[in-house]
N, C-alpha and C positions, 0 to 999 in steps of 0.2 A: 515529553511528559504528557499525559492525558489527564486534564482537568475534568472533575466531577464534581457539580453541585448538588446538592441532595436538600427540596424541602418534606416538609412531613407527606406533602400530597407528588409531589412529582418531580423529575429531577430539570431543572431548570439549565443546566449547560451539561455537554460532553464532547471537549473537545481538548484536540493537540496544542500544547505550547511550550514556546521556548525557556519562558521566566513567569515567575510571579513574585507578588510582593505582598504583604498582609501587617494585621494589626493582631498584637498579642499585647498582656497586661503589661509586658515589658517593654513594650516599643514595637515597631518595625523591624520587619526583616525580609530575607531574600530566597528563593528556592529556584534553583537554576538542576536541569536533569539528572548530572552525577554527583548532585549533593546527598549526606549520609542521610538515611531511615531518620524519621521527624514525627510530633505528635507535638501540638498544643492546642491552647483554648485561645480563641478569638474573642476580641472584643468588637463593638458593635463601629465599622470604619468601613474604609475603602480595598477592596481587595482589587490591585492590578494586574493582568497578565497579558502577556503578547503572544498572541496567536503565532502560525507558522509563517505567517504573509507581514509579518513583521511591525503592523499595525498595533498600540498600544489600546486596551479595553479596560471599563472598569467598573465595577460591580460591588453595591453598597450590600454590606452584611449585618445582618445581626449578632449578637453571642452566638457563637458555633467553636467546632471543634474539626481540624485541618489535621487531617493524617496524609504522611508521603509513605508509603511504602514502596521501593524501587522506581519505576517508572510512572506510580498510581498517585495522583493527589486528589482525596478527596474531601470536601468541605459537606460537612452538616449543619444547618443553619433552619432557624424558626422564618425568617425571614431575608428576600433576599430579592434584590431589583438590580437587575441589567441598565446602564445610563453611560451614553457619550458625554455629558458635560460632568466634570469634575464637582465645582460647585455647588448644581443642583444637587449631585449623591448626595456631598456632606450635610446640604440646610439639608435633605431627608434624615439625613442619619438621627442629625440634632433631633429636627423634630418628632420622627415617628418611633426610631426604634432605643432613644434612649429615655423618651417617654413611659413607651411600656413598660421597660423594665424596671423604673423610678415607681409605676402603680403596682405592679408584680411585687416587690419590695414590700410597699406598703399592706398590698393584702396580706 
């Protein structure tokens, strides 16, 4: 599969992988190659995927929207940071990007 991230100004990743995993308002879940045609909305988490060198990566998202079309997955997202350490993603997550949306809310 070919991952694609897309922020408003540039696309931040485009690359081959084998699996990914994400966050949706219903939980987690899994996207392996010949899984069927998919579309939902993301919540603001960890999104993992494994490159083709079998290495585990992980990439902290804001609200976005994850279309697979055949071989194509791509992610739309306001925000969106590349990080080897798991922990630091999440206290990011906590901190920056469910802050925004908590004052987004309020305006």
């Amino acid at each position: 599969m070919r991952l694609r991230v897309l922020l408003p100004e540039q696309i931040l990743l485009d690359t081959e992988v084998r699996k990914i995993t994400a966050e949706a308002e219903n939980g987690s879940f899994g996207l392996l190659p010949r899984h069927a045609d998919f579309v939902t909305a993301l919540v603001p988490g960890v999104l993992t995927f494994t490159p083709t060198d079998g290495r585990e990566e992980f990439l902290a998202v804001d609200e976005g929207i994850l279309v697979k079309n055949g071989a194509d997955v791509r992610v739309s997202t306001r925000n969106a940071v590349l990080g080897q350490e798991l922990g630091v993603l999440r206290q990011m997550i906590e901190e920056r990007f469910k802050k925004v949306n908590e004052f987004e809310k309020k305006s």
